[in-house]
MMTF fields as JSON, N, C-alpha, C and O atoms, coordinates in Angstrom:
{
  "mmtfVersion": "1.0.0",
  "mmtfProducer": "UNKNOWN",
  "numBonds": 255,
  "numAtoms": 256,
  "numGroups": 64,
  "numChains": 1,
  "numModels": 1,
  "chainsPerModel": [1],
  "groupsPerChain": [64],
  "chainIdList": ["A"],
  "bondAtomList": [4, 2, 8, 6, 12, 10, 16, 14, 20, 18, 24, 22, 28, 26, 32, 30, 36, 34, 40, 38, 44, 42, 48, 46, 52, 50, 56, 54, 60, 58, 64, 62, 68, 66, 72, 70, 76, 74, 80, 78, 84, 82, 88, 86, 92, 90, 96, 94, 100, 98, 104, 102, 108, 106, 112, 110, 116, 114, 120, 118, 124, 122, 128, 126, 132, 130, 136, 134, 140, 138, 144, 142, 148, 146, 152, 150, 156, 154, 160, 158, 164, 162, 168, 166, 172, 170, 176, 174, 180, 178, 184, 182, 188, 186, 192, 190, 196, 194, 200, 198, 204, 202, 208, 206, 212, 210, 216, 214, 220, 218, 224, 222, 228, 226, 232, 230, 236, 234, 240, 238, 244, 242, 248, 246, 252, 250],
  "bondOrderList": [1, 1, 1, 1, 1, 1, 1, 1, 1, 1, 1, 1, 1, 1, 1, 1, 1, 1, 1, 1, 1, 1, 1, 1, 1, 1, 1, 1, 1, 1, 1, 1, 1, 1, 1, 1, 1, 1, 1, 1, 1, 1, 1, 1, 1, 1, 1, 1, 1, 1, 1, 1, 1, 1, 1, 1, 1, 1, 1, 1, 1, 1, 1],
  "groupList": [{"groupName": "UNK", "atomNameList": ["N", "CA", "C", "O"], "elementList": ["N", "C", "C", "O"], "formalChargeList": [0, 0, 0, 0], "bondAtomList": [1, 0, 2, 1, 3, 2], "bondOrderList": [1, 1, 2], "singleLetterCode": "X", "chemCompType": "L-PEPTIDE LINKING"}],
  "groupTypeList": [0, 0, 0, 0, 0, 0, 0, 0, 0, 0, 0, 0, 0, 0, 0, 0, 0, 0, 0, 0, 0, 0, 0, 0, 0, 0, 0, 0, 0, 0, 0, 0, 0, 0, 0, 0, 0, 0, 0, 0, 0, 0, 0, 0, 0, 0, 0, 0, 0, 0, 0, 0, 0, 0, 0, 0, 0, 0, 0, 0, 0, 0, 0, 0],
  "groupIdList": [1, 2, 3, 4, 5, 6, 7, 8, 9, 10, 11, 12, 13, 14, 15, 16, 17, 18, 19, 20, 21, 22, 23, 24, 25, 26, 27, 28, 29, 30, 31, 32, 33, 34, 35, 36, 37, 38, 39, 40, 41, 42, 43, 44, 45, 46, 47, 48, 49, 50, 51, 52, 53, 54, 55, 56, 57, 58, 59, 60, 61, 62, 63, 64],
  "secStructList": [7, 7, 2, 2, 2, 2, 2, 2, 2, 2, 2, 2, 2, 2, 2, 2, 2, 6, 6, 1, 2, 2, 2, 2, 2, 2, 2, 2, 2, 2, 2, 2, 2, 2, 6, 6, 7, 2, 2, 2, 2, 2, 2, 6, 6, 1, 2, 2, 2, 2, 2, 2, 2, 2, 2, 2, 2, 2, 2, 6, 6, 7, 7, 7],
  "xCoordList": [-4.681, -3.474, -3.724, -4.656, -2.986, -2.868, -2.65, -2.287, -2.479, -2.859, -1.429, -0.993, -0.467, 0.896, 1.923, 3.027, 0.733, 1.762, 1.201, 2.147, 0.052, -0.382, 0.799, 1.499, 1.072, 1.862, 3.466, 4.254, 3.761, 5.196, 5.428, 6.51, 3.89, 4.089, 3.904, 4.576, 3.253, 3.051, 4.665, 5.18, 5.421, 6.698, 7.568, 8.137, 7.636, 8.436, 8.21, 9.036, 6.993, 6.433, 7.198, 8.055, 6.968, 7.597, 9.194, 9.808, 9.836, 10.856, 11.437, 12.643, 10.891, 11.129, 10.674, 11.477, 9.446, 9.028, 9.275, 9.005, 9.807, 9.741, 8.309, 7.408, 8.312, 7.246, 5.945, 4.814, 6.463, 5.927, 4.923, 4.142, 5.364, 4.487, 2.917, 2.25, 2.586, 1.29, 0.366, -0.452, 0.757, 0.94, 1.082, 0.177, 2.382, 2.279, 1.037, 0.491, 0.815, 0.17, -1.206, -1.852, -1.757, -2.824, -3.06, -4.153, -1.871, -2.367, -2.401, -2.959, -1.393, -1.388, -2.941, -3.246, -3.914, -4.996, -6.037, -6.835, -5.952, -6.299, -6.307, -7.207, -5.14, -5.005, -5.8, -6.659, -5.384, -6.369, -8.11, -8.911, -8.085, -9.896, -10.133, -11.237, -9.124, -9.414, -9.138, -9.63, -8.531, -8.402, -9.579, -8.971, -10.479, -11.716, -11.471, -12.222, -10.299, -9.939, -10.107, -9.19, -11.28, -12.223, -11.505, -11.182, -11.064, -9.986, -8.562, -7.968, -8.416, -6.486, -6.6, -5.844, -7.74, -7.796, -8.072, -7.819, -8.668, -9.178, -7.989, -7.744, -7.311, -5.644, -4.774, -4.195, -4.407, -3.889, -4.79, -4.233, -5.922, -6.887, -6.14, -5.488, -6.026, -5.682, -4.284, -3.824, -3.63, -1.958, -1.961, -1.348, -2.867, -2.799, -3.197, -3.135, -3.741, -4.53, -3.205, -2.825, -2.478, -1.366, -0.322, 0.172, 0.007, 1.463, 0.673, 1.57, -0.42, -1.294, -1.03, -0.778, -1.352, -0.98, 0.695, 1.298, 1.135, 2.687, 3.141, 3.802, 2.995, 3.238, 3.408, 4.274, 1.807, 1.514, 2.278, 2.853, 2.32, 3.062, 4.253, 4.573, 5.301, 6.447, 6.858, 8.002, 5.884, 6.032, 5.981, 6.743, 5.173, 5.067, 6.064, 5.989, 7.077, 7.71, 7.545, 8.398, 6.833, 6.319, 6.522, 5.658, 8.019, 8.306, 8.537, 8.942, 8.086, 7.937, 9.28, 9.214],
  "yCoordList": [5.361, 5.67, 6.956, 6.981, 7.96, 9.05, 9.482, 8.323, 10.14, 9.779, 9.762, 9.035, 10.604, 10.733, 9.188, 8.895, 8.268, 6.748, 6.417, 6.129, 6.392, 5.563, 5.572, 4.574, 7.013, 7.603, 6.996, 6.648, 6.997, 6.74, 5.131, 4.579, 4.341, 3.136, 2.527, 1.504, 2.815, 2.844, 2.849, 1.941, 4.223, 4.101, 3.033, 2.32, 2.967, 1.3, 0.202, -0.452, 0.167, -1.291, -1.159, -2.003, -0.035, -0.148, -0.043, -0.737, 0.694, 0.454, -1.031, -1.106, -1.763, -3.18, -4.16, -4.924, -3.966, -4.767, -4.531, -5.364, -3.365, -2.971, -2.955, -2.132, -3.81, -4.205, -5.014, -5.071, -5.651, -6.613, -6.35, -7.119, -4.721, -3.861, -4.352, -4.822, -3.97, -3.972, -5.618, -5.613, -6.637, -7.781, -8.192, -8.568, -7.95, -7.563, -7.044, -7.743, -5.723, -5.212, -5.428, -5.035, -5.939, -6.541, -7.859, -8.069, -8.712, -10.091, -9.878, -10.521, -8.456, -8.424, -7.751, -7.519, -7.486, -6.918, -8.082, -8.015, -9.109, -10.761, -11.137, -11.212, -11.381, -11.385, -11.196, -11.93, -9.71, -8.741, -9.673, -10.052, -9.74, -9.905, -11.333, -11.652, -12.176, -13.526, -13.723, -14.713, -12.944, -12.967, -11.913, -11.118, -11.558, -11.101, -9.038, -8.23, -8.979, -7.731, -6.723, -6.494, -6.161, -5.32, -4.085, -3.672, -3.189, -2.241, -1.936, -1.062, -3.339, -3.66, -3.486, -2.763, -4.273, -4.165, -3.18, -3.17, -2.419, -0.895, -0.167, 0.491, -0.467, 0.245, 0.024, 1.088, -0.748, -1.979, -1.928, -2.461, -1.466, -1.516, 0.173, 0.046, 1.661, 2.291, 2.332, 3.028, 1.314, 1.553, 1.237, 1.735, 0.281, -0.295, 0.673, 0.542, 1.979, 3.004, 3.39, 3.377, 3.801, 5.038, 4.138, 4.685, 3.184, 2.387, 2.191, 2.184, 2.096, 2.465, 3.878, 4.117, 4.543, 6.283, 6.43, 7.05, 5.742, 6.416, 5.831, 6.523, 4.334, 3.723, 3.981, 3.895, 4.415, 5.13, 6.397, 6.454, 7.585, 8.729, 8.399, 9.25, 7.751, 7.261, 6.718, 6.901, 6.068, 5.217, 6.295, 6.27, 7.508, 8.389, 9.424, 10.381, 9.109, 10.467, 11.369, 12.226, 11.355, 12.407, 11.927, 11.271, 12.043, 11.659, 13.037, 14.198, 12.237, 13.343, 13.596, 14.408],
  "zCoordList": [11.66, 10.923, 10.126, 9.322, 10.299, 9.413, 8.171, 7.971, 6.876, 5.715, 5.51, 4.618, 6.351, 6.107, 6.29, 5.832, 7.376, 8.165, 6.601, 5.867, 6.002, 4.788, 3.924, 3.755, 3.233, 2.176, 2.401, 1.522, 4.648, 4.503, 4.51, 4.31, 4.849, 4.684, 3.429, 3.295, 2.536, 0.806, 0.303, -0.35, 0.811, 0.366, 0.647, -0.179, 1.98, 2.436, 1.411, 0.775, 1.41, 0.759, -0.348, -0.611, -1.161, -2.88, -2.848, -3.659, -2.059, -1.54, -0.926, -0.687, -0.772, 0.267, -1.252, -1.786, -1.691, -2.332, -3.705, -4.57, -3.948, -5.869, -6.779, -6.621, -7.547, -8.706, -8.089, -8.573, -6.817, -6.284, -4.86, -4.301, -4.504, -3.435, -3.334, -2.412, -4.948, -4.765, -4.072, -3.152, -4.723, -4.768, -2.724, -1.979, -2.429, -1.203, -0.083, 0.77, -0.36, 0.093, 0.049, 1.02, -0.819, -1.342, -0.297, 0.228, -0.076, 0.574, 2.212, 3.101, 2.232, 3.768, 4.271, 5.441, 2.918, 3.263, 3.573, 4.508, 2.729, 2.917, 4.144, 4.98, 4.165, 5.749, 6.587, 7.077, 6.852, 8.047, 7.913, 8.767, 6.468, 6.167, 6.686, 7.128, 6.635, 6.687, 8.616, 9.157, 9.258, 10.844, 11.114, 11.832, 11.032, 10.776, 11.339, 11.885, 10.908, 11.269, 10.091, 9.301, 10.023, 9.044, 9.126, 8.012, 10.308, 10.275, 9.535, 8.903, 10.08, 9.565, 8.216, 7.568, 7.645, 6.484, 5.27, 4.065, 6.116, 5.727, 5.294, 4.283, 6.346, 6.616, 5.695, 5.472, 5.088, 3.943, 2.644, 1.684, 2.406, 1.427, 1.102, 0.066, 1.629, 1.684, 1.15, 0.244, 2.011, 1.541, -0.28, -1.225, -0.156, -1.907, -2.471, -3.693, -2.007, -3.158, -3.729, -4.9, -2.429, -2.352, -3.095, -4.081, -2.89, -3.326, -5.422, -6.265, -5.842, -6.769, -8.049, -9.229, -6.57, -6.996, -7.223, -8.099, -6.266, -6.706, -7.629, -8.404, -7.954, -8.822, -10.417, -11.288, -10.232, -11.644, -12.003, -13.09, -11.004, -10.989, -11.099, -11.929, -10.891, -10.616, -12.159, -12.573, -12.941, -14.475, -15.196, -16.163, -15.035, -15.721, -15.898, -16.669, -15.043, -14.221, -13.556, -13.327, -13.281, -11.563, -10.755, -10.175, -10.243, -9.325, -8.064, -8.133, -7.08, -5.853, -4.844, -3.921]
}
């Protein structure tokens, strides 16, 4: 996954999920870890940085 699918899938999530993205994104990383998929999870460990980053930027007003 590319850093751009991360950034446009980070957006969905907070978009889809609101307040609750991170939370989300976090269990769908569970997941991956608990079906022993160490990648998926990588992938999803990532999205939580970015949905993280915007989050914070976004409370602050820096919005992009």
């Amino acid at each position: 996954m590319t850093d751009r699918d991360i950034w446009l899938t980070a957006n969905l999530m907070i978009k889809q999920y609101g307040d609750g993205a991170a939370v989300e994104v976090a269990m769908r990383a569970e997941d991956m870890l608990q079906r022993g998929d160490l990648g998926g999870r990588d992938v999803w460990r990532r999205v939580l940085s970015a949905v993280a980053e915007l989050t914070v930027k976004t409370a602050a007003g820096s919005v992009h």
